[in-house]
C-alpha positions in Angstrom: 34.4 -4.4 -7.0 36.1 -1.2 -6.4 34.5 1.5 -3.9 32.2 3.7 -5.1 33.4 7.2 -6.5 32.6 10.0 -3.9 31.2 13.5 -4.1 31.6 13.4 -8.0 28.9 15.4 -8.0 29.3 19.9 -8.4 27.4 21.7 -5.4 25.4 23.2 -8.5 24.3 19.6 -9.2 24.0 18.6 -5.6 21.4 21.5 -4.6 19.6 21.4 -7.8 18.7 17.7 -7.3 18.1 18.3 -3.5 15.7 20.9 -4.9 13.7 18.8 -7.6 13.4 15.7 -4.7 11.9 18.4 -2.6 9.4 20.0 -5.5 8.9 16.8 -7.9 5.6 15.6 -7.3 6.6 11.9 -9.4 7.2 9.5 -6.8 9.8 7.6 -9.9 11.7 11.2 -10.2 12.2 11.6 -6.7 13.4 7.9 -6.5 16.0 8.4 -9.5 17.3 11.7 -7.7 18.0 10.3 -4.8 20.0 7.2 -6.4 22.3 9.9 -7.7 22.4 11.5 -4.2 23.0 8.1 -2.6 25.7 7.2 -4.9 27.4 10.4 -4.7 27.6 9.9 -1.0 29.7 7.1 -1.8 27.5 4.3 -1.1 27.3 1.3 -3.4 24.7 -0.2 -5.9 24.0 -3.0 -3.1 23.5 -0.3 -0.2 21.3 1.7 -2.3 19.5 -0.8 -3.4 18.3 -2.3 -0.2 17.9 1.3 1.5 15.5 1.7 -1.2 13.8 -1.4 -2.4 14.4 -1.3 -5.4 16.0 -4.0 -7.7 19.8 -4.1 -8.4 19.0 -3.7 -12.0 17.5 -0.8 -11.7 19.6 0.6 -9.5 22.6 0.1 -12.1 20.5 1.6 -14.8 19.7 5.2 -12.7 23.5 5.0 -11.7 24.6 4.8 -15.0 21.7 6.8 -17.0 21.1 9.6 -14.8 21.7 12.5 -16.0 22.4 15.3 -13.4 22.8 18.1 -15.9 20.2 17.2 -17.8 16.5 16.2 -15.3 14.6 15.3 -17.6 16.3 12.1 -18.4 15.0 11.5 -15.2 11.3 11.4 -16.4 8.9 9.1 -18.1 9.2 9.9 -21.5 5.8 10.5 -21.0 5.3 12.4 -18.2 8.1 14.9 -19.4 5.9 15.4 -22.8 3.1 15.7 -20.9 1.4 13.2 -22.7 -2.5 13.3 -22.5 -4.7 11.8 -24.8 -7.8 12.8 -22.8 -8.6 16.6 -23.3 -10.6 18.0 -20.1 -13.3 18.6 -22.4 -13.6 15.1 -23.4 -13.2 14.2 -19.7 -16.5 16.2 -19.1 -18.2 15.2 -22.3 -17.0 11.3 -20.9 -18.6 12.5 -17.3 -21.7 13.7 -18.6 -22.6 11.2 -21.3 -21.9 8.1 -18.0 -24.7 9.6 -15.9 -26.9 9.4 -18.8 -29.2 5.9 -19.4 -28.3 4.6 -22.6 -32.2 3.7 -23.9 -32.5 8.1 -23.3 -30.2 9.1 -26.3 -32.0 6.4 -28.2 -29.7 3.3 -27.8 -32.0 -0.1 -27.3 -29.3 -1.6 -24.5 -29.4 -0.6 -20.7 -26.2 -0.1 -19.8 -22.9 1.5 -21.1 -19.9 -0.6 -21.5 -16.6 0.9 -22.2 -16.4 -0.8 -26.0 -20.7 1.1 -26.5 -19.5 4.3 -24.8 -16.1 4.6 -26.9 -18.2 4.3 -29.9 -20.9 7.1 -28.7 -17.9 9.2 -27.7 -16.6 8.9 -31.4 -19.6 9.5 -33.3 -19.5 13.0 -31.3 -16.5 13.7 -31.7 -17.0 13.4 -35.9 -19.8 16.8 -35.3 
């Protein structure tokens, strides 16, 4: 296998990644940043690999798929379309409607279980 290419990255793309592995709060995007970082140092898929515990495959895949230009390849999918299906009022209306004893809004069982409290959570969400 031929030695890793070194420093093919601009000092443009150099301190912006240094700068989203110092701000990015996702443990995966900081990983990802620094497997550019690493490989633009000139070490190899092996060294980076063990240094950070993570598989050889994925490793490859960052190396390859990584995007230095464009940072938000570096993200979940998810996490980049800030993907939440829970709105915070339904997290309170979730919150509220937990503390509350089933048999008191008029339900015959004693205790919620996730399948009875999606259900309730529905219906309320119809009104």
């Amino acid at each position: 296998m031929p030695p890793p290419a070194n420093n093919f990255l601009t000092p443009e793309q150099v301190t912006r990644l240094q700068q989203t592995l110092k701000e990015s709060e996702l443990a995966h995007v900081r990983e990802r940043v620094l497997i550019i970082l690493l490989q633009n140092e000139g070490r190899t898929q092996q060294e980076i690999s063990k240094f950070l515990g993570c598989s050889p495959r994925t490793i490859a895949y960052w190396c390859m798929n990584g995007d230095p230009d464009k940072l938000e390849t570096l993200h979940n999918k998810r996490d980049y379309e800030h993907y939440r299906k829970a709105t915070p009022e339904y997290i309170e209306l979730l919150l509220k409607t937990v503390v509350q004893e089933p048999s008191s809004l008029g339900y015959a069982f004693g205790r919620w279980t996730a399948e009875k409290l999606a259900t309730y959570l529905t219906e309320l969400a119809r009104y």
